[in-house]
N, C-alpha and C positions, 0 to 999 in steps of 0.2 A: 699612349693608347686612347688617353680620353680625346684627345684631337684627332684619331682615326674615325671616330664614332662619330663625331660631328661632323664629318664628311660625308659620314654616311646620310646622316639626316640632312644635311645640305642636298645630298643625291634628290631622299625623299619630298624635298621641299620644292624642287624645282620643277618633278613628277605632278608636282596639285597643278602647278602654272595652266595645264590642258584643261578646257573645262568643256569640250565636249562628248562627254559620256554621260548617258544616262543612266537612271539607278535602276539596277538591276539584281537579283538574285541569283547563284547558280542553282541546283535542282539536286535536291539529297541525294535521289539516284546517282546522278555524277559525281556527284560527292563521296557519297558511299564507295563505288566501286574505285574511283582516284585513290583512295588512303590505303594503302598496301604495306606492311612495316613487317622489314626481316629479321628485327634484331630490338632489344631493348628502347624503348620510345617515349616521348613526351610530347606536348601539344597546347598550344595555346592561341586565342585568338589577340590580334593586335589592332587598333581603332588609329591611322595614322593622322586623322585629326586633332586629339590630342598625347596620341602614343601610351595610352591607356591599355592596359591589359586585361582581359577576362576568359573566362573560359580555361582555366589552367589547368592542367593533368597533375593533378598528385605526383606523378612520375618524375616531374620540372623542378619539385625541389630534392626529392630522393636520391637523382642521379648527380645534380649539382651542390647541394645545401646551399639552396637558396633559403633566404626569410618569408616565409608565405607572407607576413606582417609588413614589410618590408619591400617586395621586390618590385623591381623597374623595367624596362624594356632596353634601357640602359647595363643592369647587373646579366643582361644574357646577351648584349652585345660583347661585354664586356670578359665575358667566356671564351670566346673568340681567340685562337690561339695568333699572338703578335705576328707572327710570321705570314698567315693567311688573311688579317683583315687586308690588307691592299688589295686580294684578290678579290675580296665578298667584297668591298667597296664599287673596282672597275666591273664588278659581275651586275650589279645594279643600275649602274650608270650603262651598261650595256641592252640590261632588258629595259629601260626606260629607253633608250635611242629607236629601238627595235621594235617595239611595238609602236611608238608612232610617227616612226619613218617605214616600214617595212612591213606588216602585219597590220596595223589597225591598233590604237589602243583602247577601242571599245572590244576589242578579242581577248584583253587580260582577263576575261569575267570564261574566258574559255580554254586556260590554260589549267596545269600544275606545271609552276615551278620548280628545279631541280636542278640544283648542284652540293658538290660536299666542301667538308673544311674541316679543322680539327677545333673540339672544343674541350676546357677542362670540366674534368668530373670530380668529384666528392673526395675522391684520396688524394687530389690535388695533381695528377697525373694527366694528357691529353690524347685523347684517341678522335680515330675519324669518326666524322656523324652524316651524315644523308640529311642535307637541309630541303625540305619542301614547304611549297606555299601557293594555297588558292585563295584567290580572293572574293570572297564571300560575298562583298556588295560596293558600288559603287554608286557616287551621284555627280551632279552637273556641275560640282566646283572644283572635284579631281579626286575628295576624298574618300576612301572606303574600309574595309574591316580586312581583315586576312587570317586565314587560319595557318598558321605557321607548326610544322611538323620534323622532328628533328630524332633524327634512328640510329645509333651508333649499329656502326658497319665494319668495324676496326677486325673481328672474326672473318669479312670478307676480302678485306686489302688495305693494309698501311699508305698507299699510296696515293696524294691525290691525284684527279686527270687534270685538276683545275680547266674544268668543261665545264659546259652546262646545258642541259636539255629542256623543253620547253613540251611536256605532255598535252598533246590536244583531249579535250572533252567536249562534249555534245556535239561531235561526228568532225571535228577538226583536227587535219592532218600535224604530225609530232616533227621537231625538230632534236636531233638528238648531237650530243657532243657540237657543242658550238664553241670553237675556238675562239677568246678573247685574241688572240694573237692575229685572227685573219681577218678580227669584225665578223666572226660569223660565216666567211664565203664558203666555205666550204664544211657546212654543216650537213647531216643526215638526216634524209628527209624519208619518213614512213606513212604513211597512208594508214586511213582508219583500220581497213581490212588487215593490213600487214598487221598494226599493232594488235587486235586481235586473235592474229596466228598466233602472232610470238605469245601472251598471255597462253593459248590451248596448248600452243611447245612446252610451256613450262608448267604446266598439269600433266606432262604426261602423254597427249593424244596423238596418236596417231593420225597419218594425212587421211585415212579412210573415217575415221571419228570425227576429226575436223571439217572434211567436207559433209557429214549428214548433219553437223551444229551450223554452219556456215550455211547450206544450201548451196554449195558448191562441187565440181567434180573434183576428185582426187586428184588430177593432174593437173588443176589450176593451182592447189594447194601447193601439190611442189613446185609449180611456177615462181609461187610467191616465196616458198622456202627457197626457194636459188637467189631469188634478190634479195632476199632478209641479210642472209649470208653473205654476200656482195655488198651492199651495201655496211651493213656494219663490219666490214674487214674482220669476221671470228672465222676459224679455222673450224670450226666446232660446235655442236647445240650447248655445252655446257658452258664454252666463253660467253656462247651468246647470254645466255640466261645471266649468267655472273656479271656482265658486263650492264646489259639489262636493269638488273638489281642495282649495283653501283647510280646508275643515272636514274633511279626511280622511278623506272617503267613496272616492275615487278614490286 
């Protein structure tokens, strides 16, 4: 395990090599409305300059028994259940490729993060968790802060998709369910507005509610629910949402 980890930080080390990104802040607003948690949660911020920790939720050692006195950035990689670090491994090496081969990697300051894995908790047992992560700030030598957000979801599905989706913020379009197996090619791609609907679907509203929030006609609305639903292959508004939730849209 402890040579899985250090693959990991190898990922992250080769990540600084890019040094042009400038330093930036994302905007609480974004922030704010990004942090969506459907189940039991903790939160910490990570400095991968020197992998320092702060910001820690009370919750991080409650769910885990961690040592508040004590803990490392290492002791919650190290949660990571054996079987899924290979995949949180190539998931990194994958959004390190992607954003700056594909996207831009001055857009990481525009994303959340989002995929799952199973980590162990307190009774010594492992359930699925909803990993998210935005990165807080960046500067011109590669490195920056991250608020890393971790929601057990095991009440929603045992299973993982081992996917991972890519949440646009501040008016950037989402990628969702990206296949490590295809590089990505055939990822799901939702427009601000779509992500939008879907959040007003999963409140509830109706297409006539949604379009006087939107500014929209009712019949553009279900335009976009026909491709919501297309596009994410759900049979259903309730897949959608559960499915949704699983990728950290909800």
């Amino acid at each position: 395990m402890e040579q899985d980890i250090q693959l990991l930080h190898e990922v992250w080390s080769s990540n600084r090599a890019v040094k042009d990104t400038r330093k930036k802040q994302i905007t609480f607003e974004s922030l704010a409305n990004s942090i969506i948690s459907t189940g039991p949660f903790s939160f910490y911020v990570i400095d991968f300059f020197d992998m320092s920790l702060s910001q820690i939720s009370p919750s991080l050692y409650e769910m885990h028994d961690f040592d508040p006195e004590t803990i490392t950035f290492n002791d919650i990689l190290g949660a990571i259940h054996p079987d899924d670090i290979d995949f949180v491994i190539k998931a990194e090496a994958f959004l390190t490729r992607f954003f700056s081969e594909e996207i831009g990697r001055e857009k990481l300051l525009s994303y959340k993060i989002s995929y799952c894995h199973r980590a162990k908790f307190k009774n010594g047992e492992y359930a699925l968790v909803n990993h998210q992560a935005i990165m807080l700030t960046m500067d011109g030598n590669g490195y920056g802060k991250s608020l890393n957000i971790h929601t057990r979801i095991d009440h929603l599905s045992n299973q993982n998709t081992y996917k991972i989706s890519l949440i646009g913020l501040n008016g950037e379009c989402s990628y969702m369910n990206i296949s490590l197996e295809d590089e990505g090619k055939d990822k799901v791609e939702f427009s601000k507005r779509e992500i939008d609907i879907i959040r007003a679907i999963a409140e509830g509203k109706s297409n006539e509610m949604i379009s006087k929030e939107l500014f929209i006609s009712p019949l553009t609305v279900k335009k976009h629910r026909s491709n919501i639903m297309e596009k994410s292959q759900c049979s259903n508004t309730a897949q959608l949402i559960k499915n949704c939730i699983q990728q950290g849209l909800l």
